[in-house]
LUMLUM-713754 format. One record per atom (N, C-alpha, C, CB): residue number from 1; residue in one letter; atom name; x, y, z. Coordinates in Angstrom, 2 decimals, m for minus. Glycine has a CB too. Layout:
<lumses>
  pos  code  site        X        Y        Z
  NUM     A    CA        X        Y        Z
...
</lumses>
This chain:
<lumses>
  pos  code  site        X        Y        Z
    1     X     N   m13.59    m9.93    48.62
    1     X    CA   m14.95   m10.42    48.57
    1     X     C   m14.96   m11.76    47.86
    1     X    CB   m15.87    m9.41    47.86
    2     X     N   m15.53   m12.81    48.17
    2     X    CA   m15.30   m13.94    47.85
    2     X     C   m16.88   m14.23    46.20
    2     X    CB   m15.35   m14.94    49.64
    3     X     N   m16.44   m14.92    45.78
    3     X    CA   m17.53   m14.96    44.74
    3     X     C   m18.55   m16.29    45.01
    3     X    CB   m16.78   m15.04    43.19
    4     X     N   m19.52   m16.15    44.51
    4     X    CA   m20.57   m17.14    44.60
    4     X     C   m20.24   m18.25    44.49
    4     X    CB   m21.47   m17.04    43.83
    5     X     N   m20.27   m19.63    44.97
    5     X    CA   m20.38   m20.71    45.04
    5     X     C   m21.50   m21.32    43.92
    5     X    CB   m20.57   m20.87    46.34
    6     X     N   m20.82   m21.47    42.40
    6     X    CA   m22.13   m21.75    41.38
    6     X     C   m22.86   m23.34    41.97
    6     X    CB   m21.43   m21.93    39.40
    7     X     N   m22.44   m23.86    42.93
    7     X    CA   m22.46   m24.85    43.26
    7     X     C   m24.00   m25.14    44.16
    7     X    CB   m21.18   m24.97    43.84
    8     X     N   m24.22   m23.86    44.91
    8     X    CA   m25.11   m23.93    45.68
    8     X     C   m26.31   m23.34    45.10
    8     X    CB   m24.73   m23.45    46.79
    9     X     N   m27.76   m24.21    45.54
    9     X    CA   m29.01   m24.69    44.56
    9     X     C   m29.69   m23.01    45.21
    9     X    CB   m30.14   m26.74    45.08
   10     X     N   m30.21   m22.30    44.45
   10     X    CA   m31.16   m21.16    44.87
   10     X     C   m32.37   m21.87    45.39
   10     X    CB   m31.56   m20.11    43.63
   11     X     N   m32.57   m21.27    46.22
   11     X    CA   m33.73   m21.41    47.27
   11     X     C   m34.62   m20.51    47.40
   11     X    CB   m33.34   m21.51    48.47
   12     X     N   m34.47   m19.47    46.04
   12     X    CA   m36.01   m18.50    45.94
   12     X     C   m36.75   m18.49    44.64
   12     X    CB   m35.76   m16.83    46.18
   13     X     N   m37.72   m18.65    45.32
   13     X    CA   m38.65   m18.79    44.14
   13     X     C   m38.73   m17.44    43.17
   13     X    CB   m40.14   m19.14    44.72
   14     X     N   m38.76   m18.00    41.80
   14     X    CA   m38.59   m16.96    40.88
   14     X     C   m39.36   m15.43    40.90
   14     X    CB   m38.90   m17.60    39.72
   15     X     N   m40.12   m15.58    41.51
   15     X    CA   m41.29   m14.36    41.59
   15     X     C   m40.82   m13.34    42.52
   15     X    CB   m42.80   m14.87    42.17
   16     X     N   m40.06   m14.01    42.98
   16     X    CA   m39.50   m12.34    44.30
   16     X     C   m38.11   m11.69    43.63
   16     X    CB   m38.80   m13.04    46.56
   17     X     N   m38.86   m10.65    43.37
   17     X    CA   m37.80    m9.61    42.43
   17     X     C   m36.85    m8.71    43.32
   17     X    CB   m38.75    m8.43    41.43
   18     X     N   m35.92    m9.19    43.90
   18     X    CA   m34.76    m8.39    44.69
   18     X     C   m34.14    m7.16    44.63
   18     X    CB   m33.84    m8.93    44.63
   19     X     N   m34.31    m7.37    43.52
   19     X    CA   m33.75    m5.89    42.55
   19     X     C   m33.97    m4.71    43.21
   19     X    CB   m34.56    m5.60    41.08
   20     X     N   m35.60    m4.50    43.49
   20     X    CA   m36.35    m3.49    43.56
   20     X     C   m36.17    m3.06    44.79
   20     X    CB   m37.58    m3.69    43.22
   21     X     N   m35.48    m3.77    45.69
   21     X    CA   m35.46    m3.66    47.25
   21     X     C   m34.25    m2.68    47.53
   21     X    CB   m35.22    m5.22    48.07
   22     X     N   m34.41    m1.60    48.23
   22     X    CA   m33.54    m1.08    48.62
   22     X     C   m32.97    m1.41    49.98
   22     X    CB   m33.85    m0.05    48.45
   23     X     N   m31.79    m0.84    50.65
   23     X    CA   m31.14    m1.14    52.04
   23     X     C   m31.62     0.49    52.93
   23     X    CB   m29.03    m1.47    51.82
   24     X     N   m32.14    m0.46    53.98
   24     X    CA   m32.70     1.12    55.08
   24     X     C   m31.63     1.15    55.49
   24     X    CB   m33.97     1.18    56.48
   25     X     N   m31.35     2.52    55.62
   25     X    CA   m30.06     3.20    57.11
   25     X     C   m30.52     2.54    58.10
   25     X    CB   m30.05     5.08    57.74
   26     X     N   m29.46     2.08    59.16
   26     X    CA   m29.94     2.23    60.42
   26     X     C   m28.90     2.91    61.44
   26     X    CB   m30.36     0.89    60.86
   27     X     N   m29.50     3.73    62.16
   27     X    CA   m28.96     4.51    63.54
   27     X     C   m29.52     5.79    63.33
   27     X    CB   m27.22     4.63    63.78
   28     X     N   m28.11     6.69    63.45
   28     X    CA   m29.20     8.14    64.02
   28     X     C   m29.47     8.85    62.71
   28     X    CB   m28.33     9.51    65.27
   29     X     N   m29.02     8.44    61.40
   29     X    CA   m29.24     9.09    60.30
   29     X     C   m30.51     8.41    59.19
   29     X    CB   m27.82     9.15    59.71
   30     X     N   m31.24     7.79    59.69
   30     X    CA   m32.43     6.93    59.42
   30     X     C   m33.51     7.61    58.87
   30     X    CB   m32.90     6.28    60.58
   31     X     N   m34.67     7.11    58.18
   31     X    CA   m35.43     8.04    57.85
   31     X     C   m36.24     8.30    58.97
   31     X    CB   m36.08     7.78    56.74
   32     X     N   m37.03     9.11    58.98
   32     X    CA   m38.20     9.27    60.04
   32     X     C   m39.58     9.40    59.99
   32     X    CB   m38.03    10.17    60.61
   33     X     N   m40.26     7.64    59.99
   33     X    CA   m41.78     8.13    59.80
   33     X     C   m43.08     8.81    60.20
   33     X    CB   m42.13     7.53    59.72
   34     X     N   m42.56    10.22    60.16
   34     X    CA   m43.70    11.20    60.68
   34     X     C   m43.08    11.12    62.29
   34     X    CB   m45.61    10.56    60.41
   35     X     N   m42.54    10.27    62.98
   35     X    CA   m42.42    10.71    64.59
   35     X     C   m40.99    11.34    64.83
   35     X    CB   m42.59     9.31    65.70
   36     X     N   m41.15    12.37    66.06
   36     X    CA   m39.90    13.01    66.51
   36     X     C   m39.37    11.85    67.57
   36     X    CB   m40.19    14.62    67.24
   37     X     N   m38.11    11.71    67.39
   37     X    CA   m37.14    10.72    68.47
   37     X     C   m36.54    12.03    69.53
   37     X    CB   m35.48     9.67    67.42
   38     X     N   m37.20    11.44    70.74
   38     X    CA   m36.25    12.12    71.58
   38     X     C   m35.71    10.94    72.36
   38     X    CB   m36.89    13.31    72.50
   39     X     N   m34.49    11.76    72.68
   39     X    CA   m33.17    10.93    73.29
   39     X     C   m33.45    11.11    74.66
   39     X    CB   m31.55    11.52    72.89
   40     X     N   m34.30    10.29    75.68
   40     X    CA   m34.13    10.35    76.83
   40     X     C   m32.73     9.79    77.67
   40     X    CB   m35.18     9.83    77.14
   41     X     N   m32.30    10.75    78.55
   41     X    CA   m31.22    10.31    80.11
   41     X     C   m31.14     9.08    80.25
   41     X    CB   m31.75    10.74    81.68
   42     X     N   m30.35     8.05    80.63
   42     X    CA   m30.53     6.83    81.06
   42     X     C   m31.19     7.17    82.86
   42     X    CB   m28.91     5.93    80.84
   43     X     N   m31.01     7.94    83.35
   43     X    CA   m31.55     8.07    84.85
   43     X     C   m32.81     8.07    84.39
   43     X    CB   m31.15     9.39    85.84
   44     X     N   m33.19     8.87    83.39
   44     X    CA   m34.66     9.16    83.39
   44     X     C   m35.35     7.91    82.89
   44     X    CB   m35.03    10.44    82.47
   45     X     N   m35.13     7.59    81.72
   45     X    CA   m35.41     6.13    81.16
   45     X     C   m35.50     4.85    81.39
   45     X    CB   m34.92     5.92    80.59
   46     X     N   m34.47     5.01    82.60
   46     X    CA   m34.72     3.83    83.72
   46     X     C   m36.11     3.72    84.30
   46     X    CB   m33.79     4.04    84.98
   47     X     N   m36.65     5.22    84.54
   47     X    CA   m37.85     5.44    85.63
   47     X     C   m39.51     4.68    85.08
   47     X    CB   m38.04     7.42    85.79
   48     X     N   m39.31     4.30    83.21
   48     X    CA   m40.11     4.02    82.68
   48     X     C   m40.00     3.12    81.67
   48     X    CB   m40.50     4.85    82.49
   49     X     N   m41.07     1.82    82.10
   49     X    CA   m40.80     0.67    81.24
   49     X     C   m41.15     0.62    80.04
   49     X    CB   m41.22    m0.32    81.65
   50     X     N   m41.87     1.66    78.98
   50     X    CA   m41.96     1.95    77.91
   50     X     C   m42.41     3.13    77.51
   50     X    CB   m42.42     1.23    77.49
   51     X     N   m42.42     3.80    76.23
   51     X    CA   m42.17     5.28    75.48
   51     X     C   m44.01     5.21    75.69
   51     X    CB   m41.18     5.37    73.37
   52     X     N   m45.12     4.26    75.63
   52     X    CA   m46.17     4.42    76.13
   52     X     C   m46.23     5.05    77.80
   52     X    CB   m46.72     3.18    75.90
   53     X     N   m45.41     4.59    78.74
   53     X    CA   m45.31     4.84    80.06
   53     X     C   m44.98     6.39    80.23
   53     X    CB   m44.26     3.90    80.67
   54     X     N   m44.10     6.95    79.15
   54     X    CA   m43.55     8.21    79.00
   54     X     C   m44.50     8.89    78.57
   54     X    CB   m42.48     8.34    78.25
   55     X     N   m44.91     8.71    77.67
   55     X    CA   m45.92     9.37    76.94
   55     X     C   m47.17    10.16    78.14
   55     X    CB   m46.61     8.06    75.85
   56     X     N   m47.56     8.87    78.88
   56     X    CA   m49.10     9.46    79.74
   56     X     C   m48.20    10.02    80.90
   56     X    CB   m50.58     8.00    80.43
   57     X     N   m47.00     9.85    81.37
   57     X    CA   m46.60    10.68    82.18
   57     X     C   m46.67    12.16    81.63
   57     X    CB   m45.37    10.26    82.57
   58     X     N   m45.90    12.60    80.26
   58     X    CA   m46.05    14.00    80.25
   58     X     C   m47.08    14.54    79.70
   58     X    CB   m45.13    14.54    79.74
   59     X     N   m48.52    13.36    79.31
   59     X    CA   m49.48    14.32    79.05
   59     X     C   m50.40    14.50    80.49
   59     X    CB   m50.36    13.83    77.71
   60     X     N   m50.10    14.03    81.61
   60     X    CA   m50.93    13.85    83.03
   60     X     C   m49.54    15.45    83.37
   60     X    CB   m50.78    11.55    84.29
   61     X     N   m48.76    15.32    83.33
   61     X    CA   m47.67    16.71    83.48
   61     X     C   m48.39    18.08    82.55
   61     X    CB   m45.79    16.23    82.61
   62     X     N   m49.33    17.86    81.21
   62     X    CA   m49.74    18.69    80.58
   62     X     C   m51.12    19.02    80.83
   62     X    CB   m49.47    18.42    79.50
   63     X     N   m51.76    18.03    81.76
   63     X    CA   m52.69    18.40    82.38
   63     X     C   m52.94    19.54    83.59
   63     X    CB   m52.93    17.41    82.64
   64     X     N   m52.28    18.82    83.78
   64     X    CA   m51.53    19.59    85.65
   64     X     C   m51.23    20.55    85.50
   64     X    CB   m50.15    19.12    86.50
   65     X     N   m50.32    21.09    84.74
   65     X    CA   m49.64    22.61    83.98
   65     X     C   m50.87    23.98    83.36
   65     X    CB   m48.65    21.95    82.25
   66     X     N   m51.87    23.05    82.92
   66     X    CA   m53.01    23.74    82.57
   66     X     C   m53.73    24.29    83.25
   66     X    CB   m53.65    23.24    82.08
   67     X     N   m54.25    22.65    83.91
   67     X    CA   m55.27    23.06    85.62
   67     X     C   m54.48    23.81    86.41
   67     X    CB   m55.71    21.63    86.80
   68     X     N   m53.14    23.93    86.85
   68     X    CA   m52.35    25.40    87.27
   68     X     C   m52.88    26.66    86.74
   68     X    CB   m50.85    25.45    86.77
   69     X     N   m52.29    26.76    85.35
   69     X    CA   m52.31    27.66    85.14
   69     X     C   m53.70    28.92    84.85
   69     X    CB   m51.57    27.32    84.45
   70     X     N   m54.97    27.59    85.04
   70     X    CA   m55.98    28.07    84.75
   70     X     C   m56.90    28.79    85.99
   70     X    CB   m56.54    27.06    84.08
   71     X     N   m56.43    27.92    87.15
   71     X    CA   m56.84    28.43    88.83
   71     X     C   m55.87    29.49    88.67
   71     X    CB   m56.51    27.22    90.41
   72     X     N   m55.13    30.20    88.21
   72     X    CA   m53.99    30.82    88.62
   72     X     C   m54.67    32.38    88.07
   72     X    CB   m52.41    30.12    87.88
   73     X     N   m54.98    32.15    86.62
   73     X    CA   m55.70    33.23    86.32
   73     X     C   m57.39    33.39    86.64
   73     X    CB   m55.43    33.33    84.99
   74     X     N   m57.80    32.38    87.23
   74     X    CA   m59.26    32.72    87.75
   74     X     C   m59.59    33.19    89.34
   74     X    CB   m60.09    31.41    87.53
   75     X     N   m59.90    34.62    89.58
   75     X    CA   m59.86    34.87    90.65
   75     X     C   m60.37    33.92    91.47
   75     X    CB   m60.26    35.86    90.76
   76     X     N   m59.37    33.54    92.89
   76     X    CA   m60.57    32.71    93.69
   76     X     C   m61.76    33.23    94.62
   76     X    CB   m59.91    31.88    94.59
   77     X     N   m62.95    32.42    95.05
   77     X    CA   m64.05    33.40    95.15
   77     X     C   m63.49    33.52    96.90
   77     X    CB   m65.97    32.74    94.65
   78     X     N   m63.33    33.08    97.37
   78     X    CA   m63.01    34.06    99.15
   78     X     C   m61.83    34.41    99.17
   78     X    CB   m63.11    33.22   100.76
   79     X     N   m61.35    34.80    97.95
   79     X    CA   m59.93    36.21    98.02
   79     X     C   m60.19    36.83    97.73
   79     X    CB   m58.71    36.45    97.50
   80     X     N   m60.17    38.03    97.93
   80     X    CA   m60.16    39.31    97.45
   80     X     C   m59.70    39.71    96.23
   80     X    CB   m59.59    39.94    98.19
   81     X     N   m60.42    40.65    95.41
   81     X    CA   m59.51    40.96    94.36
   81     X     C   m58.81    42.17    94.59
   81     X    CB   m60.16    41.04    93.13
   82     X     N   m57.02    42.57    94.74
   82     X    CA   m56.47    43.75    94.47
   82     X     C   m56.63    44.38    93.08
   82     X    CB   m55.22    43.61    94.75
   83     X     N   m56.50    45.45    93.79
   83     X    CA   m56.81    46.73    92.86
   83     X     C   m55.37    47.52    93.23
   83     X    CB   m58.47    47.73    93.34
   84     X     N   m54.69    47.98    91.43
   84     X    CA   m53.53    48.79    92.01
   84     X     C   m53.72    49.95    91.64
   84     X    CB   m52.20    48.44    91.66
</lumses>
């Protein structure tokens, strides 16, 4: 490790206290503010130009899944209902 150059003039003004600053991780061991990271496929990730684009895809997928599942349990009215 080479040592400081006493030679060269500081260029910060006295008021910014360095000290106090810590170093963030970066990669997969990082902190996490409040959001879950999921690791999308590169096939899949290709399909969408941002994590906004992803996002309304699987809540229009959580729509759809609902409105399924909700015609699914409501008898329809010109079917019949079985009886077992």
């Amino acid at each position: 490790m080479k040592k400081d150059n006493p030679d060269l003039e500081d260029e910060l003004r006295p008021e910014y206290d360095l000290k106090s600053l810590s170093v963030r991780s970066l990669g997969a061991g990082r902190k996490s503010f409040g959001g879950t990271i999921i690791r999308l496929e590169p096939d899949v990730a290709a399909m969408f130009p941002s994590a906004d684009a992803v996002n309304e895809a699987l809540r229009f997928l959580m729509r759809a899944t609902r409105e399924q599942q909700f015609s699914a349990s409501t008898p329809h009215p010109n079917k019949p209902v079985e009886s077992d």
